[in-house]
C-alpha positions as CSV (number, residue, x, y, z in Angstrom):
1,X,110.1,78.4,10.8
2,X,111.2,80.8,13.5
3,X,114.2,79.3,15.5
4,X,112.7,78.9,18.7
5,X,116.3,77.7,20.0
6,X,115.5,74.2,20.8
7,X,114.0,71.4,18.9
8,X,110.6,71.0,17.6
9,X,109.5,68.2,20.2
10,X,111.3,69.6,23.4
11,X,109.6,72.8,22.7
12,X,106.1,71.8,21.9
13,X,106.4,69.6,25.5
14,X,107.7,72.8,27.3
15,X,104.9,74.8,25.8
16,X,101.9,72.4,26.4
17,X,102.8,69.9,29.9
18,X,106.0,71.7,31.3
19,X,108.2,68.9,30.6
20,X,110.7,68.7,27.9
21,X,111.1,64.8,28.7
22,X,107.9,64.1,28.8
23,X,106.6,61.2,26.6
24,X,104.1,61.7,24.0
25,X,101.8,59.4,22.1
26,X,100.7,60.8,18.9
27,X,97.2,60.0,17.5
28,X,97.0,62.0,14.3
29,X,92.8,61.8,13.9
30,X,93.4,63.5,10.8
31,X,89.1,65.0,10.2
32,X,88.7,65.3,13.9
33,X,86.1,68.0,12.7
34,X,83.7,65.8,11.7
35,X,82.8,65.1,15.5
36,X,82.9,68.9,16.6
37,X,80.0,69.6,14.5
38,X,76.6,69.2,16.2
39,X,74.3,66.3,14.7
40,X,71.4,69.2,14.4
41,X,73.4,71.4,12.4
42,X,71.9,71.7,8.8
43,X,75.0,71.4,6.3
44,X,75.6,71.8,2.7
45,X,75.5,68.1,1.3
46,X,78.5,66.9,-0.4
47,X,79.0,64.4,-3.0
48,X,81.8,61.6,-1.1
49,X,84.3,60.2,-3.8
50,X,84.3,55.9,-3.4
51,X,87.5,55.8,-0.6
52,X,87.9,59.8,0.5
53,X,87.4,58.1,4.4
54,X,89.9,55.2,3.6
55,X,92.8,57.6,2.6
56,X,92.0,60.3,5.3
57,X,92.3,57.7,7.6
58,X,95.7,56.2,6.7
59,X,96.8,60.4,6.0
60,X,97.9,59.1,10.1
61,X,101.6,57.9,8.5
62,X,103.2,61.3,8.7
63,X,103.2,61.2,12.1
64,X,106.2,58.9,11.3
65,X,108.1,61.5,10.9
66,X,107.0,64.5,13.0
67,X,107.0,62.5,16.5
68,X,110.6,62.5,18.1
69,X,112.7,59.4,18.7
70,X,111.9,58.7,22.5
71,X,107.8,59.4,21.6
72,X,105.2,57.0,20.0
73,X,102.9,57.1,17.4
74,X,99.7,54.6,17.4
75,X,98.9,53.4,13.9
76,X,96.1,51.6,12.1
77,X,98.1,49.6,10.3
78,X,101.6,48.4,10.0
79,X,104.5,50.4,8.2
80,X,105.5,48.6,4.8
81,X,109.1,46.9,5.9
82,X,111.0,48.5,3.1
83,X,109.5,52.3,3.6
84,X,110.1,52.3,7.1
85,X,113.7,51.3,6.6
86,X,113.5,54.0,4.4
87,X,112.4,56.6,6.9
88,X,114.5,55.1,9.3
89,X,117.2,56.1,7.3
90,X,116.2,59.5,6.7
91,X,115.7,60.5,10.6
92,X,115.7,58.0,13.8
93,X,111.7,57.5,14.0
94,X,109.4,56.8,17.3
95,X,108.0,53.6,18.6
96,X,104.9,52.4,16.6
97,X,101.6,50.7,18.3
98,X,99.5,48.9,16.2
99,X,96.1,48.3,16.2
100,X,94.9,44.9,15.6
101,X,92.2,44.0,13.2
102,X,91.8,48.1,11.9
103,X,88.2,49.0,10.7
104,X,89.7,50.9,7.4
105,X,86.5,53.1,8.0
106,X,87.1,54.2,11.4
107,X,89.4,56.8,12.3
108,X,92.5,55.8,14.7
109,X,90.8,56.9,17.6
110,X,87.8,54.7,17.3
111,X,90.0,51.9,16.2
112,X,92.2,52.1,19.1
113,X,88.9,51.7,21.5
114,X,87.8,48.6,19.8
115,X,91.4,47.3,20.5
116,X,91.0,45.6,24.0
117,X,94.8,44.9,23.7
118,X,96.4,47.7,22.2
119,X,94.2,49.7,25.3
120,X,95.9,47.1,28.0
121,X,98.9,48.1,26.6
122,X,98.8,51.8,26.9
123,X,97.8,51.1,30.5
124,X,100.5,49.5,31.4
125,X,102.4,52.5,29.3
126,X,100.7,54.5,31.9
127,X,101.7,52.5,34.9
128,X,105.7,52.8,34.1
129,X,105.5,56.6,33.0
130,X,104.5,59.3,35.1
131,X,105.2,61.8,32.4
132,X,103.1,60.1,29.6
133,X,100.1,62.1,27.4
134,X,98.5,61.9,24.6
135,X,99.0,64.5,21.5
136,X,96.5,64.1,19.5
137,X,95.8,66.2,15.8
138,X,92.9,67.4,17.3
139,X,90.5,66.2,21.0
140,X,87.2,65.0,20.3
141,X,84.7,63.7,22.8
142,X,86.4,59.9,21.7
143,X,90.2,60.9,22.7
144,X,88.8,62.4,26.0
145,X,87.1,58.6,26.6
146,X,90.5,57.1,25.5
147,X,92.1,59.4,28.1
148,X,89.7,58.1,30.8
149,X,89.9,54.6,29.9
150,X,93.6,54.6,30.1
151,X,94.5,56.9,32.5
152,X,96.6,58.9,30.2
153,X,96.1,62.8,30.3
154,X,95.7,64.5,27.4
155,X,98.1,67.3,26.3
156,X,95.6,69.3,24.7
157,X,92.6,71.3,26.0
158,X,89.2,69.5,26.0
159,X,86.9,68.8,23.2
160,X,84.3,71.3,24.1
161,X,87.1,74.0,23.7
162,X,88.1,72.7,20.0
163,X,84.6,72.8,18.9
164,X,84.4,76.1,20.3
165,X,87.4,78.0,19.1
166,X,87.3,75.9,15.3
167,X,84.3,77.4,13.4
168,X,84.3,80.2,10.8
169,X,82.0,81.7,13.0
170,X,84.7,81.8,16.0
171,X,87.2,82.9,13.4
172,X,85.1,86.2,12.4
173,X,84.2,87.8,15.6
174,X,87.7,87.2,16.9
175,X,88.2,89.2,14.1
176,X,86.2,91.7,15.3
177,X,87.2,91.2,19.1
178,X,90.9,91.9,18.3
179,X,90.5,94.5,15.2
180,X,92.1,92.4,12.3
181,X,90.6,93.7,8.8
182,X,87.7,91.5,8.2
183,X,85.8,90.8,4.9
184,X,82.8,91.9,4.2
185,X,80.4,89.1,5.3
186,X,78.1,88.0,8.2
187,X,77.6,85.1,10.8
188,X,74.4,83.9,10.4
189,X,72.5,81.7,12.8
190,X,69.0,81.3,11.0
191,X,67.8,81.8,7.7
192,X,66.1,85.1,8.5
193,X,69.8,86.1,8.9
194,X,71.1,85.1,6.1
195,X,68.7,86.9,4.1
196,X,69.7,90.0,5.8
197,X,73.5,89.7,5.4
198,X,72.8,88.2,1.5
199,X,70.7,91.5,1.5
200,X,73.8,93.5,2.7
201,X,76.1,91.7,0.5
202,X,74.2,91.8,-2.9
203,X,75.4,94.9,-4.9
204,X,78.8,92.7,-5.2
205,X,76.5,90.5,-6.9
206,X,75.1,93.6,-8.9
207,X,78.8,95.1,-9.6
208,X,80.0,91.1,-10.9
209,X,81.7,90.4,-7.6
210,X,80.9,86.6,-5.5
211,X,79.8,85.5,-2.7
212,X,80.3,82.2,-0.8
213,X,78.4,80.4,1.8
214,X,80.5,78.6,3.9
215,X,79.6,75.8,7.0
216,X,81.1,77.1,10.0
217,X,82.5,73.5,11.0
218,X,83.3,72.6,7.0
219,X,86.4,71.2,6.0
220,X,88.8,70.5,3.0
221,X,86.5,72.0,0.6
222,X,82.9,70.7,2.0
223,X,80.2,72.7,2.9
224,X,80.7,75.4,0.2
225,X,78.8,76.7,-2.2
226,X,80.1,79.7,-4.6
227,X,77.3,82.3,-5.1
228,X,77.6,84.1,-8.6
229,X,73.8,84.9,-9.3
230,X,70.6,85.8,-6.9
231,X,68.9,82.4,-8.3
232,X,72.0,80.1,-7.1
233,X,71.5,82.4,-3.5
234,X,68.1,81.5,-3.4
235,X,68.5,77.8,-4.5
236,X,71.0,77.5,-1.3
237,X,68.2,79.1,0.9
238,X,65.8,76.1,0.1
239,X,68.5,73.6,0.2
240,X,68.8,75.0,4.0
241,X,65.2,74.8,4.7
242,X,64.6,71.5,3.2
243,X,67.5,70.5,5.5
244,X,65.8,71.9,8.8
245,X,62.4,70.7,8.1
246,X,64.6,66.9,8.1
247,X,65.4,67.8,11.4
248,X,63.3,67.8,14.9
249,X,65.5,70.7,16.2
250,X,68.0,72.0,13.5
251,X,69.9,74.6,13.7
252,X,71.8,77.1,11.3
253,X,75.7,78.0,11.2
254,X,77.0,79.6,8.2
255,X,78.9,82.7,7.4
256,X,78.0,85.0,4.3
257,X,81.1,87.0,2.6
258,X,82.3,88.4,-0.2
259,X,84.7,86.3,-2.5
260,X,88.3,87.4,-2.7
261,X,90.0,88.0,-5.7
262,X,93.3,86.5,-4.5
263,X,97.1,86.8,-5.3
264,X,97.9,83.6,-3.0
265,X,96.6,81.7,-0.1
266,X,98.8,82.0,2.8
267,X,98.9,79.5,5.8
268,X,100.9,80.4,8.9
269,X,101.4,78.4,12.5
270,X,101.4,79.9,15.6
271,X,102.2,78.0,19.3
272,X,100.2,79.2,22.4
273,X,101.9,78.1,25.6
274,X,99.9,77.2,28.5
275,X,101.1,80.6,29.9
276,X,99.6,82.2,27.1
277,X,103.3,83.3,25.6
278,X,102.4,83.1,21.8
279,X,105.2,81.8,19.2
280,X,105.1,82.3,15.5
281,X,106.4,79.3,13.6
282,X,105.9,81.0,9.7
283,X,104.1,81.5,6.8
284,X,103.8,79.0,3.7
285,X,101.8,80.0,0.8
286,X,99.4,77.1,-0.1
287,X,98.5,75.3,-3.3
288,X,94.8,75.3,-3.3
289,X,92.7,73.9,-5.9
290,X,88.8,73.8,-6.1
291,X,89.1,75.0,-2.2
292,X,90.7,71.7,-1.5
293,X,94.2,72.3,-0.1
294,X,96.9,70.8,-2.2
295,X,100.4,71.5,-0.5
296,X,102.3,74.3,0.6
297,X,105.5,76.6,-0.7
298,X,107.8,78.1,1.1
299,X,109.8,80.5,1.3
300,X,108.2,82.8,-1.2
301,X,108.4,86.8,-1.9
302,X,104.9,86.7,-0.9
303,X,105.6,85.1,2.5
304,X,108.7,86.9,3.1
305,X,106.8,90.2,2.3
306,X,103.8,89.7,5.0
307,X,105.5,88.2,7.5
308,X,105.8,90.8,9.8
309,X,102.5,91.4,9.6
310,X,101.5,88.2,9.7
311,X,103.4,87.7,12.7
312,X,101.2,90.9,14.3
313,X,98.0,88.9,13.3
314,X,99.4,85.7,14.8
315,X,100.2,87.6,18.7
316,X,96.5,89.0,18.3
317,X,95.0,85.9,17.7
318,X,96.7,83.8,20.1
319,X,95.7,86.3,22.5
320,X,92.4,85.6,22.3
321,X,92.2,82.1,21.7
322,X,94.2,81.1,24.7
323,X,91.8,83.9,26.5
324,X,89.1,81.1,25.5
325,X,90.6,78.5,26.8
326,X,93.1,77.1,23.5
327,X,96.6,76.0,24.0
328,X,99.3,74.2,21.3
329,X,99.6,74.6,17.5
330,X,97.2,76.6,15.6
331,X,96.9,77.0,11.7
332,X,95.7,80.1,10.3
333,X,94.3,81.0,6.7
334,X,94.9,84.0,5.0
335,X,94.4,85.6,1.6
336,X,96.6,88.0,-0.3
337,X,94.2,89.7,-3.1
338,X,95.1,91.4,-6.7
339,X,94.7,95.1,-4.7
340,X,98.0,93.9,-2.2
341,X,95.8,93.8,0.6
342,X,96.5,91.3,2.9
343,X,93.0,89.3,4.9
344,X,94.9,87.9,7.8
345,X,92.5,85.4,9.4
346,X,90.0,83.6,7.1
347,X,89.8,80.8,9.3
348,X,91.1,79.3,12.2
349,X,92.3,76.1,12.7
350,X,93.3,75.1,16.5
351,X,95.0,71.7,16.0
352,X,97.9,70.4,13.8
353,X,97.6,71.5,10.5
354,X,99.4,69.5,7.4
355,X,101.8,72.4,7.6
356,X,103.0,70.7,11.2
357,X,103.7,67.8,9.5
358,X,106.4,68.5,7.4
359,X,108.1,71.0,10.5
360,X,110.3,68.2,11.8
361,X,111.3,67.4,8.1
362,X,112.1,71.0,7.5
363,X,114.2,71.5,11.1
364,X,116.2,68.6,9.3
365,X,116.5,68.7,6.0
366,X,115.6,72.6,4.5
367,X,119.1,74.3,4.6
368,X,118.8,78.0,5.4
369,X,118.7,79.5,1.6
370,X,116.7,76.6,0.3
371,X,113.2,76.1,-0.7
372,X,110.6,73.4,-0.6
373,X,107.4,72.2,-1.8
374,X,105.0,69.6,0.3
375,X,102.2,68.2,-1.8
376,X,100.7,64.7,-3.0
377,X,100.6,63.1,-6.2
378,X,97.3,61.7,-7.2
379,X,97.6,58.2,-8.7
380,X,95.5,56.6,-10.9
381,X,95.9,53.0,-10.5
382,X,94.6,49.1,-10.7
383,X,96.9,47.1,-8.6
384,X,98.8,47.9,-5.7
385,X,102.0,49.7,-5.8
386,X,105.2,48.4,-3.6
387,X,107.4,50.9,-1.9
388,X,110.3,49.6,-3.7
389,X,108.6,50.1,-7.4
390,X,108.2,54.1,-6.5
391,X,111.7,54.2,-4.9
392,X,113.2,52.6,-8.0
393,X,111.3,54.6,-10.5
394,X,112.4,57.8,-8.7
395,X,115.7,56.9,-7.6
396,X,117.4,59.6,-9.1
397,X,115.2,62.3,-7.2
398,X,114.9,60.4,-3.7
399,X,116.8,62.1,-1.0
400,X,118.7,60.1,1.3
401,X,120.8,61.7,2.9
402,X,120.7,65.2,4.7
403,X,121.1,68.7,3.0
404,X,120.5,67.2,-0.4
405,X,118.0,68.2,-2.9
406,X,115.4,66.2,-4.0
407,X,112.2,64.3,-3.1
408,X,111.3,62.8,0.2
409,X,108.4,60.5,0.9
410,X,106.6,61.0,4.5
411,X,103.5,59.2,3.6
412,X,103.2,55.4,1.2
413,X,100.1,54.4,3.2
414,X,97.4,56.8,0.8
415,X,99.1,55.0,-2.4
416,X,97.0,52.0,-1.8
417,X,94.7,52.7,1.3
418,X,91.4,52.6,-2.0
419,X,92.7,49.4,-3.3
420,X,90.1,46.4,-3.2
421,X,90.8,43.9,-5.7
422,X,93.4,43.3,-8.9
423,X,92.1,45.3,-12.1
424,X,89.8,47.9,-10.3
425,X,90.2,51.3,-11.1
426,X,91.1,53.4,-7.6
427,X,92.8,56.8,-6.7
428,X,95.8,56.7,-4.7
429,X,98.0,59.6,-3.3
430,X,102.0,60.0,-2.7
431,X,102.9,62.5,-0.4
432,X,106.6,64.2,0.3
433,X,108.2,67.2,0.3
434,X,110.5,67.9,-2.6
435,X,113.5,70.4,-1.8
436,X,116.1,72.6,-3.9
437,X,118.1,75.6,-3.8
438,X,115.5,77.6,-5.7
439,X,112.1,78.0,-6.8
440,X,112.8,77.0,-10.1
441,X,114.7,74.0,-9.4
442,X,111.8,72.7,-7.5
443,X,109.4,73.2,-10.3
444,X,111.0,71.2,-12.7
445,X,112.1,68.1,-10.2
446,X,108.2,68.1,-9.6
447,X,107.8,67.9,-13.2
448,X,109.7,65.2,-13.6
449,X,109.0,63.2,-10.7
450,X,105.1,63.5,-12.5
451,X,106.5,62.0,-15.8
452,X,108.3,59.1,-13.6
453,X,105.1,58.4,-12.0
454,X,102.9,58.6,-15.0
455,X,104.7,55.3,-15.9
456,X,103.1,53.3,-13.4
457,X,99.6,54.7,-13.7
458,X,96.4,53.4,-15.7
């Protein structure tokens, strides 16, 4: 992260409300993108594993750990005793609001509207804070009512603009706009237009190059369909049509584009002020699996390579988002391919990113020559699982204090957010940010923190 010469929180207030001592109340909507997406759009169906929703929802912990100490963060649930302590003794943590009687199925937001008292109390927040907003991951047309219902502004442009400036669509004529290299590909807004670009694209096909069709509002790995064959293209085309003929008015958003042969997947964070002053926080290269993201690394030779140019890339797009209308933290995807050439903006993503999440940890914890790794472990599992059982079974990994290596934990809630009865089978996740001096250090504390948790797992 680039030292920006004052803290994480003061900065981001300065940036986005003028006010380093401003208070801010987190809502971390993690899927917010689900709402952007207009109910006439024709999508690519996906198949939704049993509790995917429950443990996006409860994904909302880490803001534990990324608000500051005078903020607050509004949870669904409460904070098991014993990891909180634990947390507490890692980094003094915000105020937490919770919701009573939490719909596991809703996201926060929706929760919080259902709450009549947890909404009298931010009321009354508002009445004894003139300097009080709302940070959500990302605004929706359901934080915007929250904001009128309260009174509390919201620190974040409006919903109409995050819908606007968060589709692959957006994301490739910026490209254009601004002159960043672009891959070879289309935005297409009807079928008859993505026959054309298919036809443009097709002697990749022919030469034993991909394609992929992408949703322009799809997200962690939905609404994507590989294309290695003219039959697979044409089976996508009818999947479409079936799909509009459902619909009274449906529309089409996809984009069309070759498929990279890639070295790495890079992720890098930029901050536009609400003067338009553009910051650029770094570059992590991510774990990505099936085109669902996994975690991130950084530093790496890759990251330390690009990063200039990455840092060109992230003053150009800033540029033009905030000329449409986007302020605060922005993610953006990038691929390196096997022929070194760098893609610098696959997609944009204008709200927190799971990158943000682990910034506060890193200002903290990541000394200057060290290295870290921020992923989940997947967990197999029957019964729940107590905070103490994973602290004791890694206990010899488990930082505690800072500047040590090891393992930290920003996130219990996902380890039993799918359970629903002793002796059924559900999928749990554990996610922290392991640390060491160097890369291969890292690799083999993750490798044994996986045998530890095997232990415990069906």
């Amino acid at each position: 992260m680039e030292n920006i010469g004052c803290n994480l929180s003061a900065h981001l207030k300065k940036a986005l409300v003028d006010d380093e001592k401003a208070k801010f109340i987190y809502i971390n909507n993690f899927e917010v993108e689900q709402y952007w997406k207009p109910p006439e759009t024709v999508g690519i169906p996906s198949v939704s594993i049993g509790n995917a929703r429950l443990m996006v929802n409860r994904l909302e912990e880490q803001g534990v750990l990324f608000a500051s100490p005078t903020d607050i963060v509004i949870l669904k649930r409460p904070v098991s005793t014993h990891f909180l302590q634990y947390l507490q003794s890692l980094l003094e943590c915000p105020d937490i609001i919770y919701v009573e009687n939490s719909n596991p199925n809703l996201n926060i937001t929706k929760d919080i509207l259902n709450c009549k008292k947890t909404i009298q109390h931010l009321k009354e927040l508002k009445n004894t804070n003139n300097n009080i907003y709302f940070m959500p991951y990302g605004c929706s047309e359901y934080e915007e009512q929250l904001s009128e219902l309260t009174g509390i502004p919201l620190a974040v442009p409006s919903s109409h603009v995050f819908s606007k400036v968060n589709t692959k669509v957006y994301s490739r004529v910026l490209n254009q706009k601004v002159n960043i290299r672009q891959i070879p590909g289309g935005e297409c807004d009807s079928v008859d237009s993505l026959l054309e670009t298919y036809q443009n694209l097709k002697h990749y096909l022919i030469s034993g190059e991909r394609l992929v069709l992408k949703e322009s509002l799809g997200v962690s790995g939905k609404g994507l369909i590989i294309i290695d064959s003219e039959e697979k293209f044409n089976k996508a085309i009818k999947m479409i049509e079936k799909g509009l003929n459902k619909k009274t008015n449906g529309k089409v958003s996809f984009v069309l584009e070759k498929w990279i042969r890639k070295t790495a997947d890079i992720n890098y964070q930029i901050l536009i002020e609400r003067n338009g002053k553009v910051i650029y926080y770094g570059a992590k290269e991510c774990i990505v699996e099936d085109g669902v993201h996994r975690g991130h690394l950084y530093p790496t030779y890759i990251t330390r390579k690009l990063d200039e140019e990455l840092r060109k890339a992230g003053e150009k797009i800033g540029g033009q988002l905030y000329q449409d209308g986007y302020y605060g933290i922005v993610g953006i995807d990038a691929i390196y391919d096997q022929e070194d050439m760098l893609w610098p903006n696959l997609e944009i993503n204008a709200r927190f990113n799971m990158a943000s999440y682990q910034m506060r940890i890193q200002e903290n914890f990541l000394q200057n020559q060290g290295h870290a790794l921020a992923k989940y472990y997947e967990l197999k599992l029957s019964r729940q699982i107590s905070f103490n059982e994973i602290f004791t079974l890694l206990e010899n990994f488990m930082i505690t204090t800072n500047g040590k290596e090891g393992f930290l934990i920003n996130n219990f809630a996902t380890v039993n957010s799918g359970f629903s009865k002793e002796g059924k089978f559900f999928k749990g996740r554990l996610y922290g940010v392991l640390m060491a001096s160097n890369t291969g250090s890292l690799f083999d504390l993750d490798r044994r923190i996986q045998i530890q948790l095997n232990k415990i797992q069906e």
